[in-house]
Structures are given as structure tokens and as C-alpha cells.
C-alpha positions as CSV (number, residue, x, y, z in Angstrom):
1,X,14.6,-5.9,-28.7
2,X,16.8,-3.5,-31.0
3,X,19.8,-5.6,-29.5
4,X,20.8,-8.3,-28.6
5,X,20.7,-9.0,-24.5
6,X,22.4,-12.5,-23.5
7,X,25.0,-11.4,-22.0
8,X,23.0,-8.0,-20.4
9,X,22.3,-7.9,-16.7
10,X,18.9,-6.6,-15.3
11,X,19.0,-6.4,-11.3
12,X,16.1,-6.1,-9.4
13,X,16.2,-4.9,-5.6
14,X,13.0,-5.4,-3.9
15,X,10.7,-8.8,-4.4
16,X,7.0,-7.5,-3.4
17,X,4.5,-6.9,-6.4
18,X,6.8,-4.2,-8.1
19,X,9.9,-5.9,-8.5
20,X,8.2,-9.5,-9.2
21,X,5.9,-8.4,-11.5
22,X,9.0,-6.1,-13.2
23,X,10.9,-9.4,-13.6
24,X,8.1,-11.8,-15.3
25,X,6.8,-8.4,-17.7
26,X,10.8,-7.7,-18.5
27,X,10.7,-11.7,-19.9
28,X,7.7,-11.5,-21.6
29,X,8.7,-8.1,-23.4
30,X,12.0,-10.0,-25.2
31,X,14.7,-9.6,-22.2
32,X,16.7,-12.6,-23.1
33,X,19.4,-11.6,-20.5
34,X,19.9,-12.5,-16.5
35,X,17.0,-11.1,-14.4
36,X,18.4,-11.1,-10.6
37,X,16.1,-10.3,-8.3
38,X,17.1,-9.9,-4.1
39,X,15.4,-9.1,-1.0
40,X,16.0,-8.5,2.4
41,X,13.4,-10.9,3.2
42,X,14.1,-14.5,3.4
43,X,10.8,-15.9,2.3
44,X,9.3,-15.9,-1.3
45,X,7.6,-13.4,-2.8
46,X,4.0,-12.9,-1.2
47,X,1.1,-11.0,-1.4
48,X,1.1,-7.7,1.3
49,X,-2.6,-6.5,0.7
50,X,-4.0,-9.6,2.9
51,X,-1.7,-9.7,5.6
52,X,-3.9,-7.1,7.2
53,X,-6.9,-8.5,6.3
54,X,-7.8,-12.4,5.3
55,X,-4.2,-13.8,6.2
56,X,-4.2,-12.5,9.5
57,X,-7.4,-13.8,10.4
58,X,-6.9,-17.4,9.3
59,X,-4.6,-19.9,9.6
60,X,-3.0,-20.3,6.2
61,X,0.8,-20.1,5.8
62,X,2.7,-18.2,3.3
63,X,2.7,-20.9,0.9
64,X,-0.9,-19.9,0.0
65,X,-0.2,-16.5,-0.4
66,X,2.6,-16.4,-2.6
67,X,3.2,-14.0,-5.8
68,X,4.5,-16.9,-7.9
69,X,5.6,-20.5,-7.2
70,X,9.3,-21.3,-6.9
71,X,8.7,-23.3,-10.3
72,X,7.8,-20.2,-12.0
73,X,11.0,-18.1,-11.1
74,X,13.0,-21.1,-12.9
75,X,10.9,-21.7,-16.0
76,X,11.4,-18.1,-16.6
77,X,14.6,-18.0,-15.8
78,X,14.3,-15.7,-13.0
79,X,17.4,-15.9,-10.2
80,X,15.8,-15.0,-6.6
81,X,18.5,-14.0,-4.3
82,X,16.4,-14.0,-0.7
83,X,17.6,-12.6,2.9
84,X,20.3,-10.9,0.8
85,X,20.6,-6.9,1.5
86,X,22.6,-4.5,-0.6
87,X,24.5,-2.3,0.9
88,X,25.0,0.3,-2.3
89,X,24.7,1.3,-5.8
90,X,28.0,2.3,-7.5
91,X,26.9,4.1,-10.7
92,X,29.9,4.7,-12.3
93,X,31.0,1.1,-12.7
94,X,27.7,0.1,-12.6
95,X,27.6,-2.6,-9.9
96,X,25.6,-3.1,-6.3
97,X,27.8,-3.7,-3.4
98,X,26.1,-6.7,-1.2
99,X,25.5,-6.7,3.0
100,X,28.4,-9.2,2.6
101,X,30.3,-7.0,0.6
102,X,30.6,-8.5,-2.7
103,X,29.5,-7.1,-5.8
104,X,27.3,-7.8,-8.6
105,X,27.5,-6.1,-12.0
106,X,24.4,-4.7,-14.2
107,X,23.7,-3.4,-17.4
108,X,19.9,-2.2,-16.1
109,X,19.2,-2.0,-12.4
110,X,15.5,-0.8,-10.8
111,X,14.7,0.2,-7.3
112,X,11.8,-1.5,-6.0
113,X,12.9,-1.0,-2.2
114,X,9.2,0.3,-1.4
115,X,8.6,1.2,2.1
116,X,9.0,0.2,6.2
117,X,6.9,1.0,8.9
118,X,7.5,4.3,11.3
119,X,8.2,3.1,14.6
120,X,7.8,6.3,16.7
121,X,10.3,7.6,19.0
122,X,7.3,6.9,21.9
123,X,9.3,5.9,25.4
124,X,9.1,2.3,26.1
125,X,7.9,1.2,22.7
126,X,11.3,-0.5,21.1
127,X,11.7,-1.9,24.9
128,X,9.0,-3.7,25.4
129,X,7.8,-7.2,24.1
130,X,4.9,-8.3,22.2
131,X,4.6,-5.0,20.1
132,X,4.5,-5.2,16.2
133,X,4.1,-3.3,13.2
134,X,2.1,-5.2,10.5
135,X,3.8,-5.1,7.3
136,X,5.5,-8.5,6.8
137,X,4.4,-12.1,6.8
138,X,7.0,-12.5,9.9
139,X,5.1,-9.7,11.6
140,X,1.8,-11.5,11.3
141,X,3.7,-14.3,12.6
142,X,5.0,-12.9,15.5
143,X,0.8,-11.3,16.2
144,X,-0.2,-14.7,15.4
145,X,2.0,-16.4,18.0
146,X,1.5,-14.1,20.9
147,X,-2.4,-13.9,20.4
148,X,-2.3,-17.7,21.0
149,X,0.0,-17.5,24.1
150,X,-1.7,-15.0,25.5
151,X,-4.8,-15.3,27.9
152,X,-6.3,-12.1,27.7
153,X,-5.4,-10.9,24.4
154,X,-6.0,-7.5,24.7
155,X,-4.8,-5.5,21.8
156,X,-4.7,-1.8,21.7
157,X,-3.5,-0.3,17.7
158,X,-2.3,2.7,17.4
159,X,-2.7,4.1,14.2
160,X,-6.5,4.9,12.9
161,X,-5.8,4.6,8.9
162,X,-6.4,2.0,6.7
163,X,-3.9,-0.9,8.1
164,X,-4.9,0.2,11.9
165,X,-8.4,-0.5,10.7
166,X,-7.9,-3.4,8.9
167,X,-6.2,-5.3,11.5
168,X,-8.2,-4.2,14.3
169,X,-11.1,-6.2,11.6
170,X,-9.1,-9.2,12.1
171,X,-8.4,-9.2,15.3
172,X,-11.9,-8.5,16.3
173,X,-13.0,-11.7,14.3
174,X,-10.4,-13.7,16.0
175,X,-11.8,-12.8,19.3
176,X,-9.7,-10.3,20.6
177,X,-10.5,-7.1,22.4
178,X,-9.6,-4.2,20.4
179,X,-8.8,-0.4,20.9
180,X,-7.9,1.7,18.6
181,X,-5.5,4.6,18.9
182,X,-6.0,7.7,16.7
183,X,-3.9,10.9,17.4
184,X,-6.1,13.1,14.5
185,X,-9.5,14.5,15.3
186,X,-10.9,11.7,12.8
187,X,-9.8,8.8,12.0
188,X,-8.4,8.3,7.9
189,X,-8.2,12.0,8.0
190,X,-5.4,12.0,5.3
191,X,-7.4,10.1,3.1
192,X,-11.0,10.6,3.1
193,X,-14.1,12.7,3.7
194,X,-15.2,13.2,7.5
195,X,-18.7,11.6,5.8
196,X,-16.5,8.5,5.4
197,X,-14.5,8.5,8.5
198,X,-17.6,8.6,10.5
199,X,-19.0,5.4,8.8
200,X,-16.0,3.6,9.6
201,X,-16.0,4.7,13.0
202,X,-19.6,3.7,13.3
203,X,-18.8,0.1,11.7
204,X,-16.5,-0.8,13.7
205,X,-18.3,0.3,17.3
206,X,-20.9,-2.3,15.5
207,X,-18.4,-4.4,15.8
208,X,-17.4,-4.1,19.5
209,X,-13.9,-2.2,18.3
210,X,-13.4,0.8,20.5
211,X,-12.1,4.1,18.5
212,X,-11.1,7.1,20.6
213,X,-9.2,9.9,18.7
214,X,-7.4,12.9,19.4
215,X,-5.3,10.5,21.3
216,X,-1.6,11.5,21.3
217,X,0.3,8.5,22.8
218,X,3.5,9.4,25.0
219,X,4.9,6.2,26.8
220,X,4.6,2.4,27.2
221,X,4.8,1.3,30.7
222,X,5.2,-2.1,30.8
223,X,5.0,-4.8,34.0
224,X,4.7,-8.6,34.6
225,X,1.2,-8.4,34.0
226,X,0.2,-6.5,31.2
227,X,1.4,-3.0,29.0
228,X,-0.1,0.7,29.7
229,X,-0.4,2.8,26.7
230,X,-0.5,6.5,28.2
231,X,-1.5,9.6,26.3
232,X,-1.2,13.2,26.8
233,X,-4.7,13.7,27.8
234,X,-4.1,11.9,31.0
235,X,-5.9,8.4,29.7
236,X,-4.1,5.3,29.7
237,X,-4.9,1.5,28.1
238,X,-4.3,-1.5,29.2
239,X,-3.0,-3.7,26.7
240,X,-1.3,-7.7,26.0
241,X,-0.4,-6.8,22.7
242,X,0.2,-3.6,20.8
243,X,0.4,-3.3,16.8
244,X,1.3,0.2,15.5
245,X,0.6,1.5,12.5
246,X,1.0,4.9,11.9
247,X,2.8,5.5,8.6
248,X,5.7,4.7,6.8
249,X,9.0,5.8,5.7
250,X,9.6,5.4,1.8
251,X,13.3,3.5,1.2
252,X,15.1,5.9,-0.8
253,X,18.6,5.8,1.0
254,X,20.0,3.4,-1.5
255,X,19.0,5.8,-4.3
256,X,19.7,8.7,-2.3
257,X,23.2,7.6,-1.8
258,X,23.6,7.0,-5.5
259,X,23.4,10.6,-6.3
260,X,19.3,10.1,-7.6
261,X,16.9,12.5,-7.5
262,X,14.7,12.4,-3.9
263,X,11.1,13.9,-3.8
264,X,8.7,12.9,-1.8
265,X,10.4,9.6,-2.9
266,X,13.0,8.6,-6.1
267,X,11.4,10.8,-8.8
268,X,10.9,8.8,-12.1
269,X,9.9,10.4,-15.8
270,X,7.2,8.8,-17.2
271,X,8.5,5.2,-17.9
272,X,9.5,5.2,-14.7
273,X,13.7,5.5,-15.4
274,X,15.7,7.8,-12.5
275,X,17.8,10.5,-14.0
276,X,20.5,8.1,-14.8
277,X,19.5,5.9,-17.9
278,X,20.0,2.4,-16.6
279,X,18.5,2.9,-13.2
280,X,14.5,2.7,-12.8
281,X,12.6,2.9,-10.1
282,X,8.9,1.7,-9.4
283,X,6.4,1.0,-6.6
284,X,5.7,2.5,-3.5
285,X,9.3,4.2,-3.3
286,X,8.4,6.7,-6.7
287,X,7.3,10.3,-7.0
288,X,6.0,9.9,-10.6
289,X,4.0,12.1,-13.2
290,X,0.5,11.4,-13.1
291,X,-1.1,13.2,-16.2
292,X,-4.7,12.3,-15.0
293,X,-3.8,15.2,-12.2
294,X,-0.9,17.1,-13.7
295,X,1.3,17.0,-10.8
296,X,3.6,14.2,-9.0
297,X,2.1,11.7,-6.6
298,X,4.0,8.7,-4.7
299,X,1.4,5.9,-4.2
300,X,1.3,2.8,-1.9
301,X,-0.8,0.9,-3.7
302,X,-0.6,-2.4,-6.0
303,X,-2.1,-1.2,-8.8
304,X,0.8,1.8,-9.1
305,X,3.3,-0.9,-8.1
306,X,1.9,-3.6,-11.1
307,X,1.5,-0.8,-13.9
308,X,4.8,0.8,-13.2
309,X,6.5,-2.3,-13.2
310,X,4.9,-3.2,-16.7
311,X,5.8,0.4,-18.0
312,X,9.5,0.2,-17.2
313,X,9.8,-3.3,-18.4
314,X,8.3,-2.1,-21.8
315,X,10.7,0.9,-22.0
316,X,14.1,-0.9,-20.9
317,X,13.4,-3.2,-24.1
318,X,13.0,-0.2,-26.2
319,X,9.3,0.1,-26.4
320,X,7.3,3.2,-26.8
321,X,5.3,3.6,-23.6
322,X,4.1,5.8,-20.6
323,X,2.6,5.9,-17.0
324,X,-0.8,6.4,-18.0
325,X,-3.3,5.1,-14.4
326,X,-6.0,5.8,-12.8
327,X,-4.9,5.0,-9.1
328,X,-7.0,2.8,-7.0
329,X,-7.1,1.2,-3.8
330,X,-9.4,-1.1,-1.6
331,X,-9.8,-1.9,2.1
332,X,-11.8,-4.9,3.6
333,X,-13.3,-4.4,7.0
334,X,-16.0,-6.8,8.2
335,X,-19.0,-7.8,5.4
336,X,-17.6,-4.1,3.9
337,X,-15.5,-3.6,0.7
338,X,-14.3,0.2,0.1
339,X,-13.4,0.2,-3.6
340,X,-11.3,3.8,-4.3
341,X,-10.7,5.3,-7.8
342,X,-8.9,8.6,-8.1
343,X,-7.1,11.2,-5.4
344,X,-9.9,13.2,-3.8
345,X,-6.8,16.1,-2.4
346,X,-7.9,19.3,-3.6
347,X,-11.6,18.3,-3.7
348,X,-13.9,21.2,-3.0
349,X,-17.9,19.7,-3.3
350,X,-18.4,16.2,-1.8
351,X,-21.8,14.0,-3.2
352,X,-23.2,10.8,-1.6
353,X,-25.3,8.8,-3.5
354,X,-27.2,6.2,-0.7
355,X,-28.4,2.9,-2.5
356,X,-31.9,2.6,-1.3
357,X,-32.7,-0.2,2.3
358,X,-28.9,-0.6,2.3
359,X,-27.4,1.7,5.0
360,X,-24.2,-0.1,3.9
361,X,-24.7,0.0,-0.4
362,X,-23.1,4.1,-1.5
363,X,-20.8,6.0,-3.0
364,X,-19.2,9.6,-2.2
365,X,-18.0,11.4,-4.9
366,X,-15.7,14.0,-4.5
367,X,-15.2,16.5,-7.1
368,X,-13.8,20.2,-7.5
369,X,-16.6,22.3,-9.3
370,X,-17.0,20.6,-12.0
371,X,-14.7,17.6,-12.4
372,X,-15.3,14.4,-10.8
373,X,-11.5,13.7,-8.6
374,X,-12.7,10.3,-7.0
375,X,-14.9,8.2,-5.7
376,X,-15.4,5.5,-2.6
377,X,-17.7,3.0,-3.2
378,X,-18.9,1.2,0.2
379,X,-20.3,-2.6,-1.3
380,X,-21.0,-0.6,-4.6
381,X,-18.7,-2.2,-7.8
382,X,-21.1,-0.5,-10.0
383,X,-20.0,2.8,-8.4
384,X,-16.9,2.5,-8.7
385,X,-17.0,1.1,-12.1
386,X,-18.7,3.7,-13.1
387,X,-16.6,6.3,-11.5
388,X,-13.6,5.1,-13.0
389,X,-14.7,5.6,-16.5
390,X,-16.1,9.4,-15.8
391,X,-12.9,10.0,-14.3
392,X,-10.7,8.7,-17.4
393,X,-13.3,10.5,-19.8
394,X,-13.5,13.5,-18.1
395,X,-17.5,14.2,-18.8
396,X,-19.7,16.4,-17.0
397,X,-22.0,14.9,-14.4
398,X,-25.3,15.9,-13.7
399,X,-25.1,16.4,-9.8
400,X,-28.5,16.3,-9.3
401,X,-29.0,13.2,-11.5
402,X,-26.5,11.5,-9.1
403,X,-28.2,11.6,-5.6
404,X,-31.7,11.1,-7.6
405,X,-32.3,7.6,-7.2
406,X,-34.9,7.8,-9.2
407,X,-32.2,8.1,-12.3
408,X,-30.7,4.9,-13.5
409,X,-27.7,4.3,-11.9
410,X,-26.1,4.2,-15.3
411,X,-23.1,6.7,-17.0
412,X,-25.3,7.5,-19.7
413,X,-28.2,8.3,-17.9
414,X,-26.0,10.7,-15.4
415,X,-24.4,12.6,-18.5
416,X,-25.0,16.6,-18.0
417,X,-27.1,17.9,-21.0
């Protein structure tokens, strides 16, 4: 630190993996200030990637799920103000105005206010019980609770992308009768190649998981006995429990009230800092510079949310440093484990490389003519190990080395001469 900080105020509003992770890197890089950190949310800090996928499907509570133990926010000095929400940002004076209406000074404030879930405007939806979204640890609560009250358990998701997926998994392995809900022509249809929507689809009809698409839902008629989920093609579902999942909307009305730049999300420079000088932003709720594609991206993903958070740490304590990542994801579905590195938009050739007596072992590699964009790897780390080093180096694959399984499965060996 050029200064010195005891008496400066860092607040942090949002507790998931950006603003926790923000909070223990700002320590580490020499803040010797106040680090206050609130969220809307009343329990601590947990992990979100599972609740879709493991947590839902076990029996654990929160407690083994957490980001950090309560003992770790104290030895670090770290004040957690939970089930708190603020109501505003005052720029000028520089303080937050609280739900309750009083105020808290800072000297350095970040936005980690990531995302909520859409909840359409379909009729009967918000009136009817026993319908979730799935994006907090009360929400897998609230599934958890009504799947054991209920007798039939018949869920119906509506959403076909990754979360609908993921927690149609679940429910599957906890017994449940599942149908999924797709209004595209293919499911993950923002996301991925038709090669790769059609291998989920197939997985999960393996799985006893019924997918119908091009299925635009209009109403929820509800009765004593069970739910109807009608669409516009005339076909209805019969349903005890409904989880939607179909998107959701960024939480940028703090910053946009502020006066801050909104894009696609709060746009941040490159160490993540708004276009006032003590306001940063990071996580889900950012339209950042990625220099790997040369244009802005707003990512929902952990690794954006971790790497971000470490950046603007580094640069409110005077450091020299940029957003520099490669963005990946994952998804677990059944024995299968999608590992994604890079943004396949704008790809123009796709290439699957099929591991040899394992339907379920290969990678597609998306590319646009020459340069490799990303790559899914289906129970493949070495694919997408691999692909994340071509992608950061930029060399030239051979093409035809990569579907020739006769070539080692190597980055040397798959060099273009």
C-alpha cells in the first residue's frame, strides 16, 4: 500500500464467490482498513455451482457447503452484515443508504450484486404453490421440502439450459419423474453446438428424463390435485412441482441509479473499477474487456467471478494489474462432466474428436477458420487441458491431426507444420 488505510472503508455488496473472494484477496493484498461485506441473504456465504447439482441431490445442509467458516471472516477481520439490503449508492458523499435507511460511509465500494432469476410473466405461475426457481440454498430448500411431502412428485422444469438440465439430473436420481420444458428448437441453443445439444438430449432420455422442445409455455392451471403446464401447441403437463429456469436478470439497478455506466451489465475497465474511481464492480453483474476476444462479454461463471475479484483487490491497493482469463465453465449431469474453455459465438467450422469404445469420452472444438474459440470436453480433462493452452497460445492446429486418433492426443503432436 502507497498509504496508509486504517481508518479507509472498503464496502462490499453482494457475499457469493465475487464479493467473498474480493474481501479475503483485498486482506491479503495489504488492505489494513474495515472490509464490510452485506447481503440480502441471511445465511453465510455458500457455494451456488452445487445447488443444482450434488446439494440438491443429497441431504447435506448449508454448513457443508459454505465459502468460508464464520471463524475465517473474524480472523481476517472481515465484518459480514447478512439479510441486510441497500437501498442506494450516494456517490457524492460517498455512502450506501440501508433497507432500514441508515447509512454507511466508504472510501472504496464494489458491486458484486450478480444476478436473480427471470420469473416469466406466464398466467398462474406467481399464484400457484410449490413452484421454484433454483438459485438459492432456500430455493433448494423449499424443492427439498415439497419433494418429500409430496406423493407423486411429478416435476415438470421449464427451462432446457444448463440449470434446467442440471436439476432435472438431480431430481431424476432422487426418484422423481421429470419433464423438461424447452421453448427453442434445441435445447442449450445459446450455448452450444446442435452436435452437443443432441448428446445431452440423448443422455438424459437414458436417463428416463423426458425433453420436448419447441415448447412455448402460456398458463398454469392449478387444482386440488395437481398443476397443468399448457403450451401454445395445444399440449399440456401434468405436474406436483414446477422449477423454472429460464434466464436471469443481471442486478444493475443499484449501479444504474448511481449514475454508472449499464451494458449488457455495469461496464468495468480492465481492473474492473466503474467510471467512478472508488466504485468497482465484479462477478456476474460486469460487461468487461476480454482481450482473449477483443470485445466485451458479461459472464456467469465462477472462474470470472474469482479472477475479477482478485484483479480489483490488486488494483484498489495500488497494484499494477489487468483482467487477463480464459473463461470456463462446467456442468455435471449423471456419470458426465462437460468441462468448457473459451466462447464458441462467432464460430464458423465445428470438429469432434471421439475417444475410441467411449461413446461418452470427446471433445468438440469450435473454431473460426483458423483459430481454435473453444472447446467442450465430455469426460475428457486432457481435452480440455489441452484446449485451454492452444487457446491462450494461439497456435495453429492441424485439423486433420485432431480427429486422427491415430495422432497422439498430445499439443505437440497436433501443432500445424
Amino acid at each position: 500500500m502507497t498509504e496508509n488505510q486504517n481508518n479507509k472503508i472498503c464496502v462490499v455488496i453482494g457475499a457469493s464467490h465475487a464479493g467473498v473472494n474480493f474481501a479475503f484477496a483485498l486482506r491479503r493484498e495489504g488492505w489494513n482498513g474495515d472490509i464490510i461485506l452485506y447481503d440480502a441473504d441471511p445465511i453465510l456465504p455458500y457455494h451456488r455451482p452445487p445447488l443444482s447439482k450434488a446439494y440438491l441431490s443429497s441431504e447435506d445442509g448449508i454448513d457443508k457447503n459454505l465459502l468460508k467458516s464464520a471463524e475465517s471472516y473474524e480472523k481476517e477481520g472481515i465484518t459480514l452484515k447478512l439479510g441486510i439490503k441497500v437501498s442506494s449508492i450516494n456517490r457524492e458523499k460517498k455512502y450506501i443508504v440501508l433497507s432500514d435507511g441508515t447509512e454507511q460511509g466508504y472510501d472504496k465500494l464494489v458491486l458484486a450484486t450478480g444476478a436473480r432469476p427471470i420469473m416469466p410473466p406466464i398466467p398462474g405461475l406467481m399464484s400457484s404453490n410449490n413452484i421454484f426457481p433454483l438459485r438459492t440454498a432456500a430455493d433448494v430448500t423449499n424443492i427439498r421440502t415439497c419433494l418429500a411431502a409430496s406423493d407423486l412428485k411429478r416435476v415438470v422444469v421449464i427451462g432446457g439450459g444448463y440449470i434446467g438440465l442440471e436439476t432435472a439430473a438431480s431430481l431424476k436420481k432422487l426418484g422423481a419423474p421429470v419433464t423438461v420444458l424447452e421453448r427453442e428448437e434445441r435445447i442449450l441453443a445459446r450455448v452450444t453446438a446442435p452436435e452437443m445439444s443432441a448428446f445431452f438430449q440423448n443422455l438424459h432420455a437414458e436417463n428416463g428424463v423426458a425433453i420436448f422442445t419447441e415448447k412455448n409455455v402460456i398458463a398454469i392451471e392449478s387444482n386440488s390435485e395437481e398443476k397443468v403446464v399448457k403450451c401454445d401447441d395445444g399440449a399440456s403437463y401434468a405436474a406436483d412441482i414446477i422449477i423454472v429456469g429460464v434466464g436471469i436478470h443481471v442486478n444493475t439497478e443499484l449501479a444504474a441509479s448511481a449514475g454508472l455506466t449499464i451494458e449488457n451489465g455495469i461496464k468495468v475497465d480492465e481492473t474492473a473499477k466503474t467510471l467512478d474511481d472508488d466504485i468497482f464492480a465484479i462477478g456476474d453483474c460486469t460487461f468487461n474487456f476480454n482481450p482473449h476476444y477483443n470485445r466485451f462479454v458479461r459472464l456467469e461463471s465462477v472462474q470470472n467471478a474469482v479472477d475479477q475479484a482478485k484483479v480489483a483487490a490488486a488494483a484498489i491497493c495500488g497494484k499494477e494489474t489487468k483482467y487477463d482469463s480464459i473463461p470456463w465453465f462446467w456442468s455435471d449431469q449423471y456419470d458426465v462432466k462437460l468441462q468448457m474453455v473459451g466462447l464458441s459465438n462467432g464460430y464458423d467450422q465445428l470438429i469432434l474428436r471421439k475417444e475410441a469404445d467411449n461413446e461418452k469420452c470427446f471433445s468438440a472444438w469450435y473454431f473460426k477458420r483458423d483459430r481454435l474459440l473453444a472447446v467442450d470436453a465430455v469426460n475428457n480433462a486432457k481435452a480440455y487441458v489441452y484446449g485451454t493452452k492452444f487457446i491462450k497460445s494461439g497456435d495453429k492446429i492441424d485439423k486433420a491431426k485432431l480427429v486422427d486418433l491415430e495422432v497422439e492426443f498430445k499439443p505437440i503432436h497436433l501443432l500445424a507444420v
